[in-house]
N, CA, C and O atoms as CSV, one atom per row, in Angstrom:
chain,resi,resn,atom,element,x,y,z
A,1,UNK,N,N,120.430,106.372,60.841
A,1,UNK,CA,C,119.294,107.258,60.758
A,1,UNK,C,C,118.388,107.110,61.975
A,1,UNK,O,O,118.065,108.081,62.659
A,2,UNK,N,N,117.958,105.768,62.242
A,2,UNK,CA,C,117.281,105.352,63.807
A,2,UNK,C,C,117.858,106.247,64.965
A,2,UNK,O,O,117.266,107.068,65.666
A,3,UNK,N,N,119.247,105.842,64.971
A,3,UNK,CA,C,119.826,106.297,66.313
A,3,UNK,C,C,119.566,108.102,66.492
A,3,UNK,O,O,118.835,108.645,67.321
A,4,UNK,N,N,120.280,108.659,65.603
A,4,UNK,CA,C,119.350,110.047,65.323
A,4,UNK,C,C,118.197,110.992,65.687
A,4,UNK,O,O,117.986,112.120,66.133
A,5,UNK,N,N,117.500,109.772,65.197
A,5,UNK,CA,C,115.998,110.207,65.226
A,5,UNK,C,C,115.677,110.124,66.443
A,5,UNK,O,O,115.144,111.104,66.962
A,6,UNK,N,N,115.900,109.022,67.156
A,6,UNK,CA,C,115.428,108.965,68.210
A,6,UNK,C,C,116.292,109.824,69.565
A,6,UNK,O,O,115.875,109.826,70.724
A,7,UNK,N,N,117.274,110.363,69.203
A,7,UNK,CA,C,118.623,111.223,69.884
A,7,UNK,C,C,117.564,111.994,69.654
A,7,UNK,O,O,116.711,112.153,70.527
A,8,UNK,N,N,117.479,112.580,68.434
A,8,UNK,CA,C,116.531,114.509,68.516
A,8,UNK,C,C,115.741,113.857,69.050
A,8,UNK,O,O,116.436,113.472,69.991
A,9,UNK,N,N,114.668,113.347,69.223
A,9,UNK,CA,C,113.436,113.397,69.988
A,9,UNK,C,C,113.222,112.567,71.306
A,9,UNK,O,O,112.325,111.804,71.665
A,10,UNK,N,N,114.765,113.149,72.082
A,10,UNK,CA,C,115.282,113.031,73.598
A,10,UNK,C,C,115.109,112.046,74.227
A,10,UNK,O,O,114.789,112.079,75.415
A,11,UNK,N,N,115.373,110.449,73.236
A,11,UNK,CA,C,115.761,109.567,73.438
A,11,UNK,C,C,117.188,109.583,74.210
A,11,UNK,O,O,117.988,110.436,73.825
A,12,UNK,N,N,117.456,108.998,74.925
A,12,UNK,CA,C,118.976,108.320,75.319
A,12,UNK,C,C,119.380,107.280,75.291
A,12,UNK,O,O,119.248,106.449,76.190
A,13,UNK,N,N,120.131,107.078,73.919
A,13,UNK,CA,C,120.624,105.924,72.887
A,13,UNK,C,C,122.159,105.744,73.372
A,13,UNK,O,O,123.075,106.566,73.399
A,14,UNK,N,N,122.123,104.562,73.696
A,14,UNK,CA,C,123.866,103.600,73.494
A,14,UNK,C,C,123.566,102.757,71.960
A,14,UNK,O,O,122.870,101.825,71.560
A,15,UNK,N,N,124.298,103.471,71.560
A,15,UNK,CA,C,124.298,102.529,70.396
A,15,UNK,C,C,125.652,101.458,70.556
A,15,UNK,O,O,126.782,101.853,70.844
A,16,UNK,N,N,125.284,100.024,70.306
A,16,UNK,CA,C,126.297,99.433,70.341
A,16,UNK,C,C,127.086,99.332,69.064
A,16,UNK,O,O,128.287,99.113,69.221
A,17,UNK,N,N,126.671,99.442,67.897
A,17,UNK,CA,C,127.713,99.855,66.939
A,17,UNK,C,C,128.709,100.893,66.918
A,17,UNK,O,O,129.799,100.688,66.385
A,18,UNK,N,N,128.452,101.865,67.396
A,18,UNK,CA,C,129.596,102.771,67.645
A,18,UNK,C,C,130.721,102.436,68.610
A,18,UNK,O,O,131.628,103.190,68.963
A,19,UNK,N,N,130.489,101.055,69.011
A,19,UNK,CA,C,131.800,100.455,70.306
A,19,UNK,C,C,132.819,100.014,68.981
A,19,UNK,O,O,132.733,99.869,67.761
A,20,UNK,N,N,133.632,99.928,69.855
A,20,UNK,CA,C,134.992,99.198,68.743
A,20,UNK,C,C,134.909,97.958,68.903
A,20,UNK,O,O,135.270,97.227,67.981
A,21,UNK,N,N,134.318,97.304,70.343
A,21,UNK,CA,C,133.834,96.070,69.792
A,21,UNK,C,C,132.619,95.415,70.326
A,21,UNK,O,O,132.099,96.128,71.184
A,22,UNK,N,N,131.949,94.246,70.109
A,22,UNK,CA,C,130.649,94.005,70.492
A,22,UNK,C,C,130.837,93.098,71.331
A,22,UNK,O,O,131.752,92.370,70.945
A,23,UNK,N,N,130.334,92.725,72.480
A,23,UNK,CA,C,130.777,92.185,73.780
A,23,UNK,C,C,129.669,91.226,73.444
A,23,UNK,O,O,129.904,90.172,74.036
A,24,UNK,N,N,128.472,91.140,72.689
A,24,UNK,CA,C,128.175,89.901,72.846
A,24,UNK,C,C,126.775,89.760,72.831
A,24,UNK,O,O,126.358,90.912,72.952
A,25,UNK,N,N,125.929,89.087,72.760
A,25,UNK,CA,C,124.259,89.240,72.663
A,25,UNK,C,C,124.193,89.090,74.781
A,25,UNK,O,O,123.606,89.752,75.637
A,26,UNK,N,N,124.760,88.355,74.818
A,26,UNK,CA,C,124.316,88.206,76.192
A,26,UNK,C,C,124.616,89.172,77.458
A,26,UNK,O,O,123.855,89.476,78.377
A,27,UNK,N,N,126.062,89.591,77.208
A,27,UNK,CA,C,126.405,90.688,78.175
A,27,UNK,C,C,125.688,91.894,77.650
A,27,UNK,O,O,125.758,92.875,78.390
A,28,UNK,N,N,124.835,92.078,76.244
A,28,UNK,CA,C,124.514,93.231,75.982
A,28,UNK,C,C,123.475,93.421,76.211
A,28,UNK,O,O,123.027,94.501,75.827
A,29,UNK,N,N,122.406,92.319,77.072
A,29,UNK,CA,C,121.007,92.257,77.344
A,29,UNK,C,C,121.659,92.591,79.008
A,29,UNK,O,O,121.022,93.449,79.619
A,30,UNK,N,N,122.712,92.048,79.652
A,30,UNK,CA,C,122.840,92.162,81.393
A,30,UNK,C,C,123.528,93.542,81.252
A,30,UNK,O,O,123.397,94.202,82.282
A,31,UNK,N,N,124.224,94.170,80.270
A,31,UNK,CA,C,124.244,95.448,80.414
A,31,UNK,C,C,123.128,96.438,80.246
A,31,UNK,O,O,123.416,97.550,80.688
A,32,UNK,N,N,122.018,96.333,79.762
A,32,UNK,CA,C,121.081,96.962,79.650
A,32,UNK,C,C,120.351,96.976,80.646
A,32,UNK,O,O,119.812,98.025,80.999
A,33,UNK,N,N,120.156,95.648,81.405
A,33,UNK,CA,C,119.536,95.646,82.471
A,33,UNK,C,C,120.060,96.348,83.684
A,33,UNK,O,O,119.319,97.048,84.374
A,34,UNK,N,N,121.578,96.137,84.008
A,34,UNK,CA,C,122.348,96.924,85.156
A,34,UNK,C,C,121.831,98.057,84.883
A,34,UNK,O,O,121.293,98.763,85.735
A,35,UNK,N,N,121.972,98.466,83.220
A,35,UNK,CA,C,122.163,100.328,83.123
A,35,UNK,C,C,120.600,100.628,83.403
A,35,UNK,O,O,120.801,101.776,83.799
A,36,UNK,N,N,119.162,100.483,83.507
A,36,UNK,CA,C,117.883,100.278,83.633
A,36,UNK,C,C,117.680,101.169,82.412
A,36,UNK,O,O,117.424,102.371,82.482
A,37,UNK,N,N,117.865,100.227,80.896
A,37,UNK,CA,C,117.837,100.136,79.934
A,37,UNK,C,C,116.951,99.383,79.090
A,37,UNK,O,O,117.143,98.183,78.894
A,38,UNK,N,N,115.857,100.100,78.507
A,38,UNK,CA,C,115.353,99.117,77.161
A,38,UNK,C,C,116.253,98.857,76.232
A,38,UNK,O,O,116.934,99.840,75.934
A,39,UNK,N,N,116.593,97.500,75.449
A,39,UNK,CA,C,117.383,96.883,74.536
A,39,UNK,C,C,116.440,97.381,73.390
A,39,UNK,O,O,115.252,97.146,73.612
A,40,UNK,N,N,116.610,97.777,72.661
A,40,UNK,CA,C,116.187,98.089,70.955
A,40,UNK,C,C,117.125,97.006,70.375
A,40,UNK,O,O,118.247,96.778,70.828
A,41,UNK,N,N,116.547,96.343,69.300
A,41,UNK,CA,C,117.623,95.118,68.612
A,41,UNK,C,C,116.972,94.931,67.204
A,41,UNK,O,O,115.890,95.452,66.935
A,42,UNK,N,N,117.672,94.167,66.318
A,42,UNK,CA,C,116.763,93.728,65.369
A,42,UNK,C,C,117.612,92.456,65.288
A,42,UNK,O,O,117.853,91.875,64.229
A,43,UNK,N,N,118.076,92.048,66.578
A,43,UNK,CA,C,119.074,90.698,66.537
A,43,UNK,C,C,117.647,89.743,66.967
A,43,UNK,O,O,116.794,90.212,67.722
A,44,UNK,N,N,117.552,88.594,66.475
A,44,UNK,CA,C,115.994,87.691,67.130
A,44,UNK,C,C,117.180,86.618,68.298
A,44,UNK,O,O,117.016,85.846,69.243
A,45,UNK,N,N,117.892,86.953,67.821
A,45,UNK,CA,C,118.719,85.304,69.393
A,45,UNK,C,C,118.690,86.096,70.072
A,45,UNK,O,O,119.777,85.734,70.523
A,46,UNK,N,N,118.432,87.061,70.739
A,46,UNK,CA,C,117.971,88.101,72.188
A,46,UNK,C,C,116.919,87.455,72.865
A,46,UNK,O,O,116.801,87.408,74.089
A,47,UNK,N,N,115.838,86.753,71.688
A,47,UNK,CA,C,114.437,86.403,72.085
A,47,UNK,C,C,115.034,85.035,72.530
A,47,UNK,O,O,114.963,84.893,73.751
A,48,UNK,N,N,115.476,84.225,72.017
A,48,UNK,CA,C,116.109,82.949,72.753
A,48,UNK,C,C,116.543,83.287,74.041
A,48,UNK,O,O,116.089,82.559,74.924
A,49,UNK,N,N,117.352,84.256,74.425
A,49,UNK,CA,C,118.166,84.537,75.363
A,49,UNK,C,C,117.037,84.674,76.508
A,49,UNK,O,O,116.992,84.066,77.577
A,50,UNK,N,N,116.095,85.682,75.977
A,50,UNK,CA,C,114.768,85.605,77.492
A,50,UNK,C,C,113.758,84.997,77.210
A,50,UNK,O,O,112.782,85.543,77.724
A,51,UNK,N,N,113.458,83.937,76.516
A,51,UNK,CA,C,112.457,83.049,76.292
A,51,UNK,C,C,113.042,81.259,76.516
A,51,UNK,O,O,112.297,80.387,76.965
A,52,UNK,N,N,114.164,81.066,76.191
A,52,UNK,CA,C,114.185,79.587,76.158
A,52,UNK,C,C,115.257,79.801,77.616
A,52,UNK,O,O,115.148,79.050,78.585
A,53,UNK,N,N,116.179,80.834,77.570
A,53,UNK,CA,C,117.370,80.724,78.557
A,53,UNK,C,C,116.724,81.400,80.179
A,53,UNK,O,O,117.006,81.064,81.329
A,54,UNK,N,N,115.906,82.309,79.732
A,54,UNK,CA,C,114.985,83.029,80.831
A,54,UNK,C,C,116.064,84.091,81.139
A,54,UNK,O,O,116.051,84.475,82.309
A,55,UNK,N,N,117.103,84.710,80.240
A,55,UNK,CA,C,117.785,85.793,81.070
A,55,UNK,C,C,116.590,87.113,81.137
A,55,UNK,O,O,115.693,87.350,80.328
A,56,UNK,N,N,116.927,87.798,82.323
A,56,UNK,CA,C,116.352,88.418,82.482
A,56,UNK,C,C,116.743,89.905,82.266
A,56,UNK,O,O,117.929,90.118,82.012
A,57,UNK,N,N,116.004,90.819,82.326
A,57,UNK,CA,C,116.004,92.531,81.104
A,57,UNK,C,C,114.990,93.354,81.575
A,57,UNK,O,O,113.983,92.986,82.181
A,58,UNK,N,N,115.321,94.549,81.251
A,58,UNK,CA,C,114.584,95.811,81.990
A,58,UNK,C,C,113.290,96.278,80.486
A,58,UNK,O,O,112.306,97.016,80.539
A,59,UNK,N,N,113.799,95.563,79.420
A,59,UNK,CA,C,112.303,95.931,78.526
A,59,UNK,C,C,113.640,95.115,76.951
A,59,UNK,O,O,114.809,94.732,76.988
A,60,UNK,N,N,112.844,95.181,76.093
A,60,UNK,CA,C,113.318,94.444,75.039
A,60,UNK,C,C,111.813,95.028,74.053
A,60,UNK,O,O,110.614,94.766,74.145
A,61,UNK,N,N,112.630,95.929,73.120
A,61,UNK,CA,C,111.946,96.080,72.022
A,61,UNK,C,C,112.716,95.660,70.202
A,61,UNK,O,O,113.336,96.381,69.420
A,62,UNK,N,N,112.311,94.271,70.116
A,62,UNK,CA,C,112.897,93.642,68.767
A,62,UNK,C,C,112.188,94.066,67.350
A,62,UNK,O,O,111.028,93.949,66.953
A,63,UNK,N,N,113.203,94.532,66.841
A,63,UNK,CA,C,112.226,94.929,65.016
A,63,UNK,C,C,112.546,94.124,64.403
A,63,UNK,O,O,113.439,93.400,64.843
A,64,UNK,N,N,112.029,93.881,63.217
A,64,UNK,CA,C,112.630,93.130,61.807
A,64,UNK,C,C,113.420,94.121,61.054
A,64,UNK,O,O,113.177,95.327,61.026
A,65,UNK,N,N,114.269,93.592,60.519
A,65,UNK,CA,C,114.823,94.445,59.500
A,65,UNK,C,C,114.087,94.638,58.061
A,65,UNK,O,O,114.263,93.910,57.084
A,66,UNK,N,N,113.236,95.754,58.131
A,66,UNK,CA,C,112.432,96.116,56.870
A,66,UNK,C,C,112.998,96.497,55.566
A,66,UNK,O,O,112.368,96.613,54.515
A,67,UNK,N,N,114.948,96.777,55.854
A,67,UNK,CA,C,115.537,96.590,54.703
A,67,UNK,C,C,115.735,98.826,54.255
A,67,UNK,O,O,116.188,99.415,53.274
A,68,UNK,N,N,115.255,99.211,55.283
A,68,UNK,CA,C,114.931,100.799,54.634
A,68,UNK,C,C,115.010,101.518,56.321
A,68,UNK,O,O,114.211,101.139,57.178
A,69,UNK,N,N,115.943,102.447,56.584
A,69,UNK,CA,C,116.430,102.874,57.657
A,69,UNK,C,C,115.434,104.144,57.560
A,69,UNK,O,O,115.606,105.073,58.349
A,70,UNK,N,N,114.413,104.196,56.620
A,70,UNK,CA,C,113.563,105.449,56.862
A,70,UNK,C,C,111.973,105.016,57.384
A,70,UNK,O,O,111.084,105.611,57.993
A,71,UNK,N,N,112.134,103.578,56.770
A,71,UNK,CA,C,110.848,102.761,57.686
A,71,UNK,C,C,111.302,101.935,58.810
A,71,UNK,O,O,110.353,101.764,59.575
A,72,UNK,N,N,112.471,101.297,59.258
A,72,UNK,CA,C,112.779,101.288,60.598
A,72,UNK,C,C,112.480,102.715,61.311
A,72,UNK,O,O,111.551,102.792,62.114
A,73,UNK,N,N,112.930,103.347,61.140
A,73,UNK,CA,C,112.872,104.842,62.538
A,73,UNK,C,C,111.042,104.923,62.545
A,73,UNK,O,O,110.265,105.067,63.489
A,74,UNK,N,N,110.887,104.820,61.613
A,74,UNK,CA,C,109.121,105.021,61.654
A,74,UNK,C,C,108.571,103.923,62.560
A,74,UNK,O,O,108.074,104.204,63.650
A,75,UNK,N,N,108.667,102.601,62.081
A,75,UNK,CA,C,108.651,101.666,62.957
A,75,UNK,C,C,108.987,101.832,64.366
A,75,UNK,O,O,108.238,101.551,65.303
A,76,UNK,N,N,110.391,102.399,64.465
A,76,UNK,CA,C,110.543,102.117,65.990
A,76,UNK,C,C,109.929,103.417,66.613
A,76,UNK,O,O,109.468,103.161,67.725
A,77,UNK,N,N,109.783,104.668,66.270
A,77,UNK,CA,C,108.695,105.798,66.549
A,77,UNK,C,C,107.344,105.061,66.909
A,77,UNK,O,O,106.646,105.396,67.866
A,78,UNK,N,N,107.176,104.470,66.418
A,78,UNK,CA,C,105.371,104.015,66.133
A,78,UNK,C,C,105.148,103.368,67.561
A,78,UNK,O,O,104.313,103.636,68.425
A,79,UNK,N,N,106.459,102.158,67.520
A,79,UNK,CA,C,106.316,100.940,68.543
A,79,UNK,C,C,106.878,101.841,70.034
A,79,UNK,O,O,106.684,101.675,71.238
A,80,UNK,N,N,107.253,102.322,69.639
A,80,UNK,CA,C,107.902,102.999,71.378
A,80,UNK,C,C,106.751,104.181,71.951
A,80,UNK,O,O,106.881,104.173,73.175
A,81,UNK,N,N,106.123,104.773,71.723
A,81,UNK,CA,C,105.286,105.918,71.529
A,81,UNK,C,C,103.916,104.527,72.255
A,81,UNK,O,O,103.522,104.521,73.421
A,82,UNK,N,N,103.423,103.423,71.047
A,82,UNK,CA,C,102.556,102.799,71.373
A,82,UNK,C,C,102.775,101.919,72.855
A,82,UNK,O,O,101.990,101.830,73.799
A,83,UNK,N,N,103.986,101.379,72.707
A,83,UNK,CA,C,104.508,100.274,73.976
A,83,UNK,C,C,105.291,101.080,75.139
A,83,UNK,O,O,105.747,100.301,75.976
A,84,UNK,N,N,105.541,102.327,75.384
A,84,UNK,CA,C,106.087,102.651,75.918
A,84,UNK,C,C,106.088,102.076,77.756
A,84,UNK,O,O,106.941,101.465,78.401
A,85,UNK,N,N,104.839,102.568,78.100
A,85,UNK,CA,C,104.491,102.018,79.382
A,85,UNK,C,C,104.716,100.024,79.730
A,85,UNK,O,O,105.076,99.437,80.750
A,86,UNK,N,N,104.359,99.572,78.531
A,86,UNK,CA,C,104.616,98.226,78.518
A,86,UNK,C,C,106.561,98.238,78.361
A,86,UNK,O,O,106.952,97.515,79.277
A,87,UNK,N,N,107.206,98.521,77.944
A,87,UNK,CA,C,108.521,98.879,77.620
A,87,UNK,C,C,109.462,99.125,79.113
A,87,UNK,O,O,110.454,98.523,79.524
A,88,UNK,N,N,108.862,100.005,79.563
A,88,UNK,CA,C,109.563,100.924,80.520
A,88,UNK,C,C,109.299,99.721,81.684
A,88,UNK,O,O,110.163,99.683,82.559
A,89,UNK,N,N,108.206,98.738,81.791
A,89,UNK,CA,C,107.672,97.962,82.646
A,89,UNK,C,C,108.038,96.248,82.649
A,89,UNK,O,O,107.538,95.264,83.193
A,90,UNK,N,N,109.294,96.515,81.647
A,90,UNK,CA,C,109.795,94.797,81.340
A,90,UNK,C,C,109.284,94.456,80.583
A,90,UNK,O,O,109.348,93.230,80.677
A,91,UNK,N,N,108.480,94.827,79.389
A,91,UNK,CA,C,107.557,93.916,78.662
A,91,UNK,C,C,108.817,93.691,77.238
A,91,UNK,O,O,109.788,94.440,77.125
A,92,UNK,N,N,108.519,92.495,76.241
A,92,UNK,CA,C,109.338,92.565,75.269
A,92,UNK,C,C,107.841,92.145,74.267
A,92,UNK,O,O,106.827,91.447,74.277
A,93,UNK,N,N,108.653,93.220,73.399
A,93,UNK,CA,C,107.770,93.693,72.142
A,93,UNK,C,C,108.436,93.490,70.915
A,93,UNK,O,O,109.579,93.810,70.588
A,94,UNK,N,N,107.503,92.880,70.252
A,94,UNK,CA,C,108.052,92.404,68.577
A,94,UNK,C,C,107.152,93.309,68.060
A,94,UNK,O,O,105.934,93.392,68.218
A,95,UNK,N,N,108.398,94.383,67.027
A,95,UNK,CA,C,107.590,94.858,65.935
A,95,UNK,C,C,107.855,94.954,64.526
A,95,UNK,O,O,109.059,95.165,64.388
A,96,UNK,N,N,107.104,94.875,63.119
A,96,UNK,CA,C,107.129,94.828,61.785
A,96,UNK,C,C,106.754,95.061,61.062
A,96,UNK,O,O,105.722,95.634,61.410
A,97,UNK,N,N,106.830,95.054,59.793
A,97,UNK,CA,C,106.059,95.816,59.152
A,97,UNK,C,C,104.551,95.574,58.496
A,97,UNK,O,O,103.967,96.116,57.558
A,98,UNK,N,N,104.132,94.342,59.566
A,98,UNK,CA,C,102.692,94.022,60.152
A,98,UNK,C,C,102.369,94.884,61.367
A,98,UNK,O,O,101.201,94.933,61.753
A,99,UNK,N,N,103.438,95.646,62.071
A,99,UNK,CA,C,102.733,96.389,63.024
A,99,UNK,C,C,103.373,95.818,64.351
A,99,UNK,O,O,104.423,95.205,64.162
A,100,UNK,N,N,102.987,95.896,65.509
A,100,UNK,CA,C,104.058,95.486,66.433
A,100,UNK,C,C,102.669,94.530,67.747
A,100,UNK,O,O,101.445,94.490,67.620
A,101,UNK,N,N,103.431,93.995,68.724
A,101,UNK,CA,C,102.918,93.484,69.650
A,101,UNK,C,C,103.375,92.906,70.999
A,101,UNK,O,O,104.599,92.937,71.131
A,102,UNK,N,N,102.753,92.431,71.940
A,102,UNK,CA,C,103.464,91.846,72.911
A,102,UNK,C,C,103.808,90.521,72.807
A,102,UNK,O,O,102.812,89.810,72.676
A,103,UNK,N,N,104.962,89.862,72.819
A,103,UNK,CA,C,105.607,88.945,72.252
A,103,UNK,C,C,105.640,88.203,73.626
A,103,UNK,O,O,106.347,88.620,74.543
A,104,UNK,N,N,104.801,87.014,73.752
A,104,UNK,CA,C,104.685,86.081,74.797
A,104,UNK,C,C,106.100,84.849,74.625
A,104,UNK,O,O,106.819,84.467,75.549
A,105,UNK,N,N,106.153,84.587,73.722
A,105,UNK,CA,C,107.492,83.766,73.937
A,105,UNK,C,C,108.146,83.786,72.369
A,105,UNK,O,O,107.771,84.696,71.629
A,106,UNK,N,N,108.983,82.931,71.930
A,106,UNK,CA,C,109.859,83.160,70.915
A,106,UNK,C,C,109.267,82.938,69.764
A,106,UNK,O,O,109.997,83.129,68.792
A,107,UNK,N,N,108.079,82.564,69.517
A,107,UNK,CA,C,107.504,82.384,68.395
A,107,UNK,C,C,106.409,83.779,67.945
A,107,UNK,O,O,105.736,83.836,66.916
A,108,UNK,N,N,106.471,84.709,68.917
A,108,UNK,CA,C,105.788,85.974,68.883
A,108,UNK,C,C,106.263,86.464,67.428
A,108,UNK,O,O,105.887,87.551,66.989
């Protein structure tokens, strides 16, 4: 429903579930970055990956899984719309269903 939503409203989504297979948390943060790609995830070892490992990424926006694919898309509407400029600019953003923010290191 996410991927969708954000397709109609002229997003340009790789979804990595639609691959036949998943290459990996780590090549999927250095592929995002080659492609000059924000990562959308609701994986949290991403945040290890650029907080304790320091890999580096073109933007990282992490959700929680709220359990309801009609309040994720809302969520990630809300947080991309609000963080966008921070997003587009490398920033990594944690958001939930407390609302979202700029996530200084892994305990954000």
């Amino acid at each position: 429903m996410a991927v969708q939503s954000l397709r109609a409203n002229a997003h340009d989504v790789d979804y990595i579930a639609e691959r036949a297979i998943d290459p990996g948390d780590a090549a999927i943060l250095a592929e995002a970055k080659v492609a000059n790609r924000v990562l959308l995830t609701k994986d949290h070892d991403i945040s290890v990956l650029v907080f304790r490992d320091q890999a580096s990424h073109r933007g990282v926006l992490l959700i929680d899984d709220l359990g309801s694919p009609a309040a994720e898309t809302a969520l990630l509407i809300n947080a991309i719309a609000r963080w966008e400029a921070q997003l587009t600019a490398g920033g990594f953003i944690r958001a939930g269903s407390w609302g979202s923010k700029i996530a200084a290191d892994d305990k954000a």
